[in-house]
N, C-alpha and C positions, 0 to 999 in steps of 0.2 A: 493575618496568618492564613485565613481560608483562601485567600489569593492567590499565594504563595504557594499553597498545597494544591491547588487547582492547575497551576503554572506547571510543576515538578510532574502530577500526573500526566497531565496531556503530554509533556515532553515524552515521557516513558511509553505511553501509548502507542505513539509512533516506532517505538524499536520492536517489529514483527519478525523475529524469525522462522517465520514461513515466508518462501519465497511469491512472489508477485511481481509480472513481467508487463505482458504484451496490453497496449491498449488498443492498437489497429486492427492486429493480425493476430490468427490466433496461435499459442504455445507451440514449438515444435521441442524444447527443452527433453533430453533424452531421459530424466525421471520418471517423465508422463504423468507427474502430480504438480507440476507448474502452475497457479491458477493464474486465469487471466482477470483482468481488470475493469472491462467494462462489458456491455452488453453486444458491441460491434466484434468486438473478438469472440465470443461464446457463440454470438449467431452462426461463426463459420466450425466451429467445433467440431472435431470427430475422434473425440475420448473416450472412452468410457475407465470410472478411477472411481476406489473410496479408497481414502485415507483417515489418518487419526493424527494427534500430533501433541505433544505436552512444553509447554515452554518455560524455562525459572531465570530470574535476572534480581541480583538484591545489588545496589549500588549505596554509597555513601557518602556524605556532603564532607567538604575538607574543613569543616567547622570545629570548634573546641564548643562541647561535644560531640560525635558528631552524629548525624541524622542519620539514618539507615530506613532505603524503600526499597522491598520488595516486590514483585511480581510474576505471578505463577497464572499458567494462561491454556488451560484444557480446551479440544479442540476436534473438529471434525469436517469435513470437508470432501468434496469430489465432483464430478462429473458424468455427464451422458449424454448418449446421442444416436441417433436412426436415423433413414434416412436423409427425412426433412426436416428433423427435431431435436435440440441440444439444448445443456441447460449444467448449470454449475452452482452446487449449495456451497456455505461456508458458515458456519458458526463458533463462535469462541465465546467462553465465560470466564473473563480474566478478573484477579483477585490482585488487589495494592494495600499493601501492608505498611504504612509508617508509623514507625515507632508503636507499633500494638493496635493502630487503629485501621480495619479495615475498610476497603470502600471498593464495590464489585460492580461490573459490570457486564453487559450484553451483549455482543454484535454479531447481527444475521446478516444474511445475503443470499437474497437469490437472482439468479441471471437466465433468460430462456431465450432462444432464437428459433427461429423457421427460416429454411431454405428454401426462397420461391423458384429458382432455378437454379443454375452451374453459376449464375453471375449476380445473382441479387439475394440478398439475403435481410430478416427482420430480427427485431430484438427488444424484449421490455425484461426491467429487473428493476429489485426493491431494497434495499440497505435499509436498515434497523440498528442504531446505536444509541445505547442507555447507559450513562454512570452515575453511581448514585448523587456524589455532589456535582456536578457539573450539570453539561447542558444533555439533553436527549438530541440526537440527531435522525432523522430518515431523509432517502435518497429514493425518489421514482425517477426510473429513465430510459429510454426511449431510440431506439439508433437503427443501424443495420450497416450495408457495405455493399459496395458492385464492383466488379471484375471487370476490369476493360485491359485487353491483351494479358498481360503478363503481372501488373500493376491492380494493385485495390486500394479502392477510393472511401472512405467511410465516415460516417456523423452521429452524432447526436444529440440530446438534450435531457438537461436532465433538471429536475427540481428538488432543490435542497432545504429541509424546511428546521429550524432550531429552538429547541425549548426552554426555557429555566422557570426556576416558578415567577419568577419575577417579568419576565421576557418572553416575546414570540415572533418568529418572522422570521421570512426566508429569500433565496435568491435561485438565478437559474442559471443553468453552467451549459454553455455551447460549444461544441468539440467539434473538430472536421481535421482530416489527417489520410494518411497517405503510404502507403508499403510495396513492398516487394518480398517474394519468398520462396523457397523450393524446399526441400528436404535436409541440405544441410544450412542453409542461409536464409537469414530475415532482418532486416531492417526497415523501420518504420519512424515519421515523424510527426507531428500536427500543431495545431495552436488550440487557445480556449480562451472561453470569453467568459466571466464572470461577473453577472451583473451585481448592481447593488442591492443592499438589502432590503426587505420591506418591513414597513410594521415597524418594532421596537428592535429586531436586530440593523447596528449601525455600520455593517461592512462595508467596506468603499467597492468600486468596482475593481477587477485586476484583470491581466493577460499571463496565459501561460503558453511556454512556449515547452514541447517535450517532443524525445528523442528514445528507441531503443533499438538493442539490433540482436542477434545469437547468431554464432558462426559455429560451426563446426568443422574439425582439422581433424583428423587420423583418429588417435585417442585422446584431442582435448577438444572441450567442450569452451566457446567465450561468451557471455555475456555481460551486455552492460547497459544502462540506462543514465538519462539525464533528465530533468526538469527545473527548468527556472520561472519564476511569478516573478512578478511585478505590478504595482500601481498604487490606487489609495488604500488604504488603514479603514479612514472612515470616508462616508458618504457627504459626510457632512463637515469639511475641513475645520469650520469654524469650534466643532467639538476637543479638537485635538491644542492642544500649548506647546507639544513639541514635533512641530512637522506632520504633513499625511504621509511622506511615504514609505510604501510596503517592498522589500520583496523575500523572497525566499528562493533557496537554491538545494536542489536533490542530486547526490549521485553515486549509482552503485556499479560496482563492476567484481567480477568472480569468474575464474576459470576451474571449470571440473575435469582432473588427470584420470585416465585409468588406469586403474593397478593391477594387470593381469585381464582376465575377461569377468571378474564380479566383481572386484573393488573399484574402487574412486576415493579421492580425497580434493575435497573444494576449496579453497583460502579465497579471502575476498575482503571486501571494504567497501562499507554507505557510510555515508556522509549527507548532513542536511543541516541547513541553517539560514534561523528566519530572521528578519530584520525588521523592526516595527519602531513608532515613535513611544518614546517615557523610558523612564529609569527602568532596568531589569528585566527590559521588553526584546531582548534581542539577545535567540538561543540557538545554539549548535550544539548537534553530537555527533559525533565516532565511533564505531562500530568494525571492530578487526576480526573475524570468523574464521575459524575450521572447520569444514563438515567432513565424516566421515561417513561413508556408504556403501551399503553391499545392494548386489541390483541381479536381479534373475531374468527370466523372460517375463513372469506376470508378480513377481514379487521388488519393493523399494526400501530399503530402511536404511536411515539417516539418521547418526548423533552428530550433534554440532555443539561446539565450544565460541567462545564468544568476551572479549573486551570492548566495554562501551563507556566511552566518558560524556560527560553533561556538562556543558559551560553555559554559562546565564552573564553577559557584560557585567562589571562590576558591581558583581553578585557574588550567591556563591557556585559552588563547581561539583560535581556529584563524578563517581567512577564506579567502575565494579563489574564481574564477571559474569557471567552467563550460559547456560548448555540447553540445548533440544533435542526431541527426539523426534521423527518425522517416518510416519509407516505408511505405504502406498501397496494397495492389489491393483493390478491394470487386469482389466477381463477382454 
């Protein structure tokens, strides 16, 4: 059963409505509270944003009885930058509620860069993830980007290290990726290398392959994103009885209308689904959103509505509704 519950949370985990985009390049998203994603895009930053954000999501298993998890996930977050100095915090203290039993969780983030010139840029940041039954995660890592003509070229490295009380051991993740951008356009795409695990975590190695872009048109706004993994499960094939291999597949896409010159209304769709060897080891969700928003010159706020189903292979299937609210000051 603690498997089970372990399985159902990490799933949920992953459905953040707060949005999260670029990993090359950095955000030009017209909210100005877009966070970016790795330390290559922060390095080239010129934000300055605090925001705040509350998110709720109760879903329930199509079981007789059935199971109900919730998650309520308070939040704060933002950006800054000077001349030669940017940097983007992020933390959330989310709360998982099954059936009366709670179990909480931590995750920070900090990301910082330095501009050595018009064309070069550096970047270190630290991720911090704790739940109470699962595993502890942190992330140091390492990057930057260079400008050649019109084109930026960027990488990095990062070390991912995993805890349980039982288990310890980590692996390192190698990025290198590629963009274009201007004011209303960006497109960007890369690979990653994920090596195997050390010590007593048994991750196999994988390849990822990812893609995003944001265009802007008149009064709409498009963005989208792709990510696909693939490789081994584990490192050590012989541990596995039903096959080593892994992949998984991400993809989100959303257009923001304008409604007048302060409103918008966003509708969209993520999508993700992992594929691993053993029974009930291979899960997708869905994810159908409305956000609605009013936007000033220095002020952002966002409710968003939200349907998310959970499929687990012949398992069981979890559904249920969701809303956020999302408040940004740009200075």
């Amino acid at each position: 059963m603690k498997s089970k519950k372990i399985l159902c949370l990490s799933a949920l985990s992953l459905i953040n409505t707060n949005v999260s985009a670029n990993f090359i390049l950095p955000e030009i998203s017209r909210d100005g509270k877009t966070l970016n994603t790795s330390v290559i895009a922060v390095s080239q930053e010129k934000r300055n944003f605090a925001a705040a954000k509350y998110e709720y999501l109760s879903v329930e298993s199509d079981t007789t009885p059935a199971v109900e998890i919730k998650q309520s996930s308070p939040g704060i977050f933002g950006g800054f930058s000077t001349n030669s100095l940017s940097g983007q915090l992020n933390m959330e203290i989310p709360t998982y509620d099954m059936e009366g039993a709670k179990n909480h969780a931590t995750n920070f983030s900090f990301l910082g860069g330095y501009q050595v010139n018009k064309k070069l840029t550096l970047g270190l940041g630290y991720t911090k993830s704790e739940l109470d039954i699962s595993t502890d995660e942190s992330v140091i890592a390492a990057g930057g980007s260079l400008k050649v003509n019109d084109k930026v070229l960027g990488g990095s490295v990062e070390y991912v290290e995993n805890k349980t009380s039982a288990t310890k051991g980590g692996f390192f993740v190698l990025s290198a990726g590629f963009g274009q951008q201007d004011a209303k356009n960006s497109v960007e795409a890369g690979v990653q290398l994920m090596t195997e695990g050390s010590d007593d975590l048994t991750t196999g190695k994988r390849f990822t392959l990812f893609s995003s872009m944001t265009k802007v048109v008149n009064g709409i706004e498009i963005d989208g994103s792709f990510t696909y993994e693939f490789g081994n499960y584990l490192k050590d094939e012989g541990n596995s009885l039903d096959g080593n291999n892994y992949n998984a597949l991400y993809f989100e896409f959303d257009a923001e209308f304008l409604v007048g010159s302060n409103f918008y209304i966003t509708p969209g769709i993520n999508y993700s689904a992992e594929n691993a060897p053993g029974v009930s080891s291979d899960t997708s969700d869905v994810r159908i959103k409305t956000d609605f928003g009013y936007r000033t010159k220095r002020l952002d706020a966002t409710i968003g509505a939200s349907y998310i189903f959970v499929g687990e292979e012949n398992d069981i299937d979890y559904d249920g509704l969701g809303w956020s609210l999302n408040v940004g000051y740009l200075f």
